[in-house]
C-alpha positions, 0 to 999 in steps of 0.5 A: 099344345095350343098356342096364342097370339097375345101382346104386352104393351107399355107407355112410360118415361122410359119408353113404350113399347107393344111386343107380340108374342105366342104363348102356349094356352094356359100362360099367365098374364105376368108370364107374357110380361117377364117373357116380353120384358127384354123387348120392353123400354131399358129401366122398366121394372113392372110391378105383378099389381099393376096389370091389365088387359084392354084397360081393366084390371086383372089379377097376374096370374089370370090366364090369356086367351087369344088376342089379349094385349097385357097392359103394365100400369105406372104407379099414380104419381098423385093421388086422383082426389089430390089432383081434383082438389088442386085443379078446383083451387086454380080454377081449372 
């Protein structure tokens, strides 16, 4: 069976970290997270929603090909047009 060379990354208060792995083809995006999550920042707790690959979004059991880099998002801590309303009261 075929195998790649994939990474999963991630960037948080509790750490960031890229882990490279092969995988067997065929292997899912949330597949390379669970194998990559005991080389992951201590306290991560990824959620299968919040995954990507090279910034766009994609469903956790989409399969990978060869060099992608699986992202794991965090949760929004405010909302984007919260956000855009404070800044516009400030003035910034």
């Amino acid at each position: 069976m075929a195998e790649l060379a994939v990474e999963v990354a991630y960037a948080g208060p509790e750490g960031q970290g890229v882990v490279a792995l092969i995988v067997p083809a065929g292997t899912s995006a949330w597949k390379a997270v669970t194998m990559a999550l005991p080389r992951l920042p201590v306290g991560l707790v990824p959620d299968p929603a919040r995954l990507g690959i090279f910034a766009k979004k994609v469903a956790p059991e989409r399969p990978l090909e060869a060099g992608d880099r699986v992202e794991i998002y965090r949760p929004l801590i405010l909302d984007p047009m919260e956000a855009r309303r404070r800044r516009a009261k400030r003035g910034a």
